[in-house]
C-alpha positions in Angstrom: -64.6 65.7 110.6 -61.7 68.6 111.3 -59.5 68.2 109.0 -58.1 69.9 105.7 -60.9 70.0 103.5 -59.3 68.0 100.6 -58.3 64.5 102.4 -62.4 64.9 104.2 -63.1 64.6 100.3 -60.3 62.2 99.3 -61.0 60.0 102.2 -64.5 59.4 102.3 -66.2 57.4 99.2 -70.3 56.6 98.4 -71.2 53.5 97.3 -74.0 52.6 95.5 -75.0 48.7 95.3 -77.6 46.2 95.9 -79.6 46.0 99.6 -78.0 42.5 100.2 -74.6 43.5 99.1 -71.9 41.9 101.5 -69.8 44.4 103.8 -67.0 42.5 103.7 -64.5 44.0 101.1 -65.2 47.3 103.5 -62.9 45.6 106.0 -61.2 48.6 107.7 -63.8 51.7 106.6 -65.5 53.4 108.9 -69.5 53.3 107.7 -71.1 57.1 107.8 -74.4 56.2 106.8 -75.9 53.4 105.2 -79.3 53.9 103.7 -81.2 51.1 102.4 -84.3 51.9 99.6 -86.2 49.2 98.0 -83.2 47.0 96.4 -80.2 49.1 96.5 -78.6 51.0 99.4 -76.1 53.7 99.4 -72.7 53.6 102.2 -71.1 56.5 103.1 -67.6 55.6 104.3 -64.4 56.6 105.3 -61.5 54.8 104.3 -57.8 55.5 103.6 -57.5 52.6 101.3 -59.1 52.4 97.9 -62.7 50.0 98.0 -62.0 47.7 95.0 -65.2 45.2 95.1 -67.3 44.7 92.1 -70.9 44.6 94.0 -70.2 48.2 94.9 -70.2 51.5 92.4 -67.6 53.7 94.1 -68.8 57.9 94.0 -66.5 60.8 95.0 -69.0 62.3 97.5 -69.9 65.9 97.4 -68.8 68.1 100.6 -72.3 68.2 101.2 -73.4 64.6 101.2 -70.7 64.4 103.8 -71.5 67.0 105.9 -75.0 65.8 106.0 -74.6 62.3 106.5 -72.1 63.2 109.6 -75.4 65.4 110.7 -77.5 62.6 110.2 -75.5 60.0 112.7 -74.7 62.7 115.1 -78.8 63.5 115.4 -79.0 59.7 115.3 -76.8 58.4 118.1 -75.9 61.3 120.1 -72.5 62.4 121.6 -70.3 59.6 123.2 -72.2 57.2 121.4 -70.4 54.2 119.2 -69.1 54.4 115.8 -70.2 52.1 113.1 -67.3 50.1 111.0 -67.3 47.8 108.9 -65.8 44.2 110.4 -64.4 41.2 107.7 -67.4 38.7 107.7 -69.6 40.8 110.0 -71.2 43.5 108.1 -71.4 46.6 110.8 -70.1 46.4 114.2 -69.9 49.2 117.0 -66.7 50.5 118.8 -66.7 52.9 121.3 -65.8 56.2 119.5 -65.0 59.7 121.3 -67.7 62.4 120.9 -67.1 64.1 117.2 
């Protein structure tokens, strides 16, 4: 997450849409957080290219819904753990990822 503070808020995007929405049009992102609550969940991602998929609402995130969702995974999985993206036809996969 170092990096100039206006591409951390251009590149990452929150999207709001049903619990069973498909990952697939997020081919490329890399998922923050993805929160599920009764029949709609919420993705935090990163991406570089725009999300265009009508399932999903696409929100500018707030510096602080970014800074805590990074807080969130690190508490979650611990240094040197993987990183979550999202893989073309299946939903979340890990990678290995270098400790943020």
């Amino acid at each position: 997450l170092a990096d100039e503070l206006d591409h951390v808020l251009a590149s990452h995007r929150l999207l709001v849409g049903p619990a069973d929405a498909d990952l697939i049009a997020l081919d490329g992102a890399t998922v923050i957080s993805s929160v599920t609550a009764g029949r709609q969940r919420t993705v935090l991602v990163r991406a570089e290219e725009p999300i265009i998929d009508p399932a999903w609402e696409v929100v500018e995130p707030t510096l602080e819904e970014i800074v805590l969702a990074y807080l969130r995974d690190r508490s979650r999985s611990g240094p040197g753990q993987s990183e979550r993206r999202a893989d073309k036809g299946h939903g979340l996969v890990d990678s290995e990822a270098e400790p943020r």
